[in-house]
C-alpha positions in Angstrom: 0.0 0.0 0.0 1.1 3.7 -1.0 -0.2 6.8 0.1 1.4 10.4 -1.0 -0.1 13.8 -1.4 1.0 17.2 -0.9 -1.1 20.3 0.4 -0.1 23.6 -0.7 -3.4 25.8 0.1 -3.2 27.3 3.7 -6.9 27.4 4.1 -6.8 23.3 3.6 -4.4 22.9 5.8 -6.4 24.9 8.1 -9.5 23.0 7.8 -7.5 19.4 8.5 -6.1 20.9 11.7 -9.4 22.5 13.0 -11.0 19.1 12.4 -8.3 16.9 13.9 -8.2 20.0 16.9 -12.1 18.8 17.3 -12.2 15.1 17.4 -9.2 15.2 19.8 -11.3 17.9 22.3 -13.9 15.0 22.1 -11.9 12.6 24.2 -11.3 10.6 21.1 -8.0 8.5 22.0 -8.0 7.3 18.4 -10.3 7.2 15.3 -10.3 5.9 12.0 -9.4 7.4 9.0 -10.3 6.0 5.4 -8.3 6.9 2.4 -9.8 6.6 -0.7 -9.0 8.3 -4.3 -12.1 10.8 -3.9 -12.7 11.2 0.1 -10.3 11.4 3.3 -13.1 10.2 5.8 -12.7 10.4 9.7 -14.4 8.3 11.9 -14.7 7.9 15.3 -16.6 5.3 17.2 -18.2 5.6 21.1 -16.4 2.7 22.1 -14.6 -0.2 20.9 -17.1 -2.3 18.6 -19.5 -0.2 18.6 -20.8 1.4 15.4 -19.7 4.9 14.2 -21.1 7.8 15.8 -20.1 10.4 14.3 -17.6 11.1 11.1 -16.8 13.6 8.1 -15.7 13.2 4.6 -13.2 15.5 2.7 -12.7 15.8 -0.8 -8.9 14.7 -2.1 -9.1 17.6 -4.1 -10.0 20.1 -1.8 -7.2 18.9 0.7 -4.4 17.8 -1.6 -2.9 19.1 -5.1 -0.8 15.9 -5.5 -1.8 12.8 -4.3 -0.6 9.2 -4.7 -2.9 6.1 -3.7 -2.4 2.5 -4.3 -4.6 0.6 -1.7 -5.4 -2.7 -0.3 -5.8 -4.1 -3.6 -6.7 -2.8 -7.0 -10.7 -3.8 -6.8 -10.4 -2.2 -2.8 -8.2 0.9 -3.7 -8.4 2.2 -0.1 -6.8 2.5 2.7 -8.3 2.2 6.4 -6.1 3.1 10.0 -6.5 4.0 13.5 -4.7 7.3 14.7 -4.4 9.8 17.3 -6.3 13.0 16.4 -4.5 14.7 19.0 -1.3 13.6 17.2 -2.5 14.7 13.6 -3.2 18.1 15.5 -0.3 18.8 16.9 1.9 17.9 14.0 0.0 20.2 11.8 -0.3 23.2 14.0 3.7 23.5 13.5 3.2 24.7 10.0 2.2 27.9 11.5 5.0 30.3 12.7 5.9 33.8 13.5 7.1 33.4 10.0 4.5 32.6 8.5 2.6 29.7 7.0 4.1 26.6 5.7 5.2 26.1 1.7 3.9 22.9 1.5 2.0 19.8 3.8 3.5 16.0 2.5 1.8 13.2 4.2 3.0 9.5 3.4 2.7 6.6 4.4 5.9 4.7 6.0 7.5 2.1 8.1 9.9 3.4 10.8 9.8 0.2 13.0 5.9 0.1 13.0 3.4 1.5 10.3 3.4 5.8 10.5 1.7 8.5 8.5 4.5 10.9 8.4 4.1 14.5 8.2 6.5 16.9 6.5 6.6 20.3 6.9 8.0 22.6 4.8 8.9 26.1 6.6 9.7 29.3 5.5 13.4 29.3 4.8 15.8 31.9 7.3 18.2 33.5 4.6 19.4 30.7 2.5 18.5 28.0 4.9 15.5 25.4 4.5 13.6 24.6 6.8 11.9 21.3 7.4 9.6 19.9 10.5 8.6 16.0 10.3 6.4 14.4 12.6 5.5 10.9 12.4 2.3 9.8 13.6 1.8 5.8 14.3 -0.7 4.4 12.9 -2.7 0.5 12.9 -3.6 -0.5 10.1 -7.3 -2.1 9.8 -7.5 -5.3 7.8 -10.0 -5.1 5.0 -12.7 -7.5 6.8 -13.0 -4.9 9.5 -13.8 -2.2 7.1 -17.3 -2.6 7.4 -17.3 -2.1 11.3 -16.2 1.6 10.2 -18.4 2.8 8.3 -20.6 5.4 8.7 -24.1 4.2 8.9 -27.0 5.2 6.6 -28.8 7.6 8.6 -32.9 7.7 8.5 -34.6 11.3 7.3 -35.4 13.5 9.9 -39.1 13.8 10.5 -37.9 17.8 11.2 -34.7 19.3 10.5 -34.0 23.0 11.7 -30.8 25.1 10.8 -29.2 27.2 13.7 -27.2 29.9 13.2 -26.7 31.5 16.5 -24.8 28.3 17.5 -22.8 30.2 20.3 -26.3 30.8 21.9 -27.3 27.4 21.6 -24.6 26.0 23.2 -24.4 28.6 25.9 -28.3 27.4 26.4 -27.5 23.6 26.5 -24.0 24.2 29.0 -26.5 25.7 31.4 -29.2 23.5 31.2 -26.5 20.5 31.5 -25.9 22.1 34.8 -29.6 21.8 36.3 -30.2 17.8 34.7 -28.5 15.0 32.5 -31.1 14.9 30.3 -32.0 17.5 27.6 -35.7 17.6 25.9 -35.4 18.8 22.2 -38.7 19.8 20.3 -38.8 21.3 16.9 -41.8 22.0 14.7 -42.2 23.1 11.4 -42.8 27.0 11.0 -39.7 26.8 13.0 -39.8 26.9 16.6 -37.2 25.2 18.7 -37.8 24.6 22.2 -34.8 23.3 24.8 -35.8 22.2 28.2 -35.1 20.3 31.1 -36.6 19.1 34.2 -35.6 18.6 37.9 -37.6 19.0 41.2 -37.1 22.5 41.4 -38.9 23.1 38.1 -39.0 23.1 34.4 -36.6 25.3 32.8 -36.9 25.9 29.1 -35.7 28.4 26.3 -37.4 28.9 22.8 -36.0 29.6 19.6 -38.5 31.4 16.6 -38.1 31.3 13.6 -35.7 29.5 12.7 -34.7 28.0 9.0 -36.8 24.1 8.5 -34.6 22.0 6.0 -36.6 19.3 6.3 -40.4 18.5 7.1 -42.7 15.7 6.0 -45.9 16.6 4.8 -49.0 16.9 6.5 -52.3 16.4 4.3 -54.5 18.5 7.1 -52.1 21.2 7.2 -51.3 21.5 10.7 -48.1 22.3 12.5 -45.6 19.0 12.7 -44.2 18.6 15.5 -41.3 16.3 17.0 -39.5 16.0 20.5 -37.1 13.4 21.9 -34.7 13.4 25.0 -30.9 13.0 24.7 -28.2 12.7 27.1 -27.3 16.2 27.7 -23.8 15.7 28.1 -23.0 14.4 24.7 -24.7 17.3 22.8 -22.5 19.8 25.0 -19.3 18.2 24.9 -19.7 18.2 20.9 -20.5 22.1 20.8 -17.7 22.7 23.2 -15.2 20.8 21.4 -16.4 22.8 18.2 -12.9 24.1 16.8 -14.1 24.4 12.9 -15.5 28.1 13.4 -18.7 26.2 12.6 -21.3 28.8 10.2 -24.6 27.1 11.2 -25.1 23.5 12.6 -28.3 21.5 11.7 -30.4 19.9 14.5 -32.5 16.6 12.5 -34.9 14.7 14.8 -35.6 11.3 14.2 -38.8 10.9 16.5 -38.0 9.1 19.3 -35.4 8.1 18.1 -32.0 9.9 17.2 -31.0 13.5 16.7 -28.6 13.8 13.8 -26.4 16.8 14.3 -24.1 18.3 11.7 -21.5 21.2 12.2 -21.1 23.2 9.1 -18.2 25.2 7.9 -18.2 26.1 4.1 -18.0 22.6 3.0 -16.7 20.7 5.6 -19.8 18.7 7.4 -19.1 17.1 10.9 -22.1 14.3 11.4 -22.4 12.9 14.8 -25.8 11.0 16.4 -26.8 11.0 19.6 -29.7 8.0 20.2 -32.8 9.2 22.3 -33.1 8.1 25.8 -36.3 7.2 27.8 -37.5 9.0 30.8 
């Protein structure tokens, strides 16, 4: 198996390093990442053999302006590992300097005693001088019958999905209703209302939301207001928000009655999925 490709655009190399910067702030020791000649997926699972919970794709072009990929074989041309985000972060937050940005981001896949994905920085030169930072990130590498265990699932379609673009509200709302209960109600109808609340002994304690884009609705043949509501572990909906590091533009809230909320940070055209199943009462 080969794997080369170069990055050259800073705004690429900003958008790997803001999504590595986010899985790793979600406690992710180590996810997966699937190389294929159109898409450079991440992964992550909640726990070991569980299914995936929450991923994004990237487009090779939009990362890398050369790029080299001979995979498992030639009918599987892919390549599937484990790595530290954490890692990935830190090696690619060197190509920023009080010089300035990097000239160029090489990844490639080597052996150095045990399988890495080795990064290499190229730095703006001092005088004459080149510069050159290279990290090497270890790496497993997933056998091609465990593929399957990482990939993202097919998600149902929301019953409702709402757009939010105040997200720093949003998650100020959730951090402080995290703080009264563990569990978070979500209901979202379709001319747009979004309604957060929680419960304890003390009270019910809820904040609405007007107006707010619908994406998706089914259709109703009397015409009424939709409406769908499900509770979620609180917890998991804030950490996500707080671990946002993508400078997210507007996040979209699905509801899958009942059943899952389907959440998806957006940032140009990056998309960060991640489900959260409903709880019961």
């Amino acid at each position: 198996m080969k794997f080369r490709g170069k990055m050259t655009d800073a705004g690429a190399v900003r958008q790997l390093t803001n999504l590595a910067s986010t899985l790793a702030k979600m406690k992710a020791a180590s996810v997966t990442l699937r190389l294929s000649k159109d898409l450079s997926t991440f992964s992550m699972c909640e726990e070991a053999g569980s299914g995936v919970i929450c991923w994004c794709a990237l487009e090779q072009g939009q990362l890398f302006t050369e790029l080299t990929l001979e995979g498992a074989t030639a009918e599987h041309n892919q390549i599937c590992m484990h790595l530290s985000p954490a890692l990935v972060a830190s090696a690619l937050t060197s190509s920023k300097n009080a010089l300035g940005v990097a000239n160029s981001v090489k990844l490639k896949l080597t052996n150095k005693k045990s399988p890495c994905l080795t990064f290499q920085i190229d730095l703006p030169s001092i005088g004459l001088n080149p510069r050159t930072c290279i990290h090497d990130v270890p790496i497993t590498l997933i056998p091609r019958s465990e593929w399957p265990l990482h990939e993202h699932p097919e998600v149902p379609i929301p019953n409702i999905s709402i757009r939010v673009s105040s997200v720093k509200k949003v998650r100020t709302v959730i951090d402080r209703l995290r703080k009264l209960s563990s569990k978070l109600h979500i209901r979202a109808s379709s001319n747009g209302d979004l309604c957060l609340r929680t419960e304890t002994d003390a009270g019910t304690f809820a904040t609405f939301f007007q107006h707010m884009p619908v994406i998706q609705s089914e259709d109703t043949n009397d015409g009424n207001v939709q409406t769908v509501s499900l509770w979620i572990d609180a917890k998991k909906i804030a950490q996500l928000l707080a671990s946002d590091q993508l400078n997210t533009e507007y996040l979209t809230l699905g509801l899958i009655d009942d059943r899952m909320l389907h959440v998806i940070l957006t940032q140009n055209d990056m998309h960060l999925h991640y489900l959260i199943a409903a709880i019961s009462l």
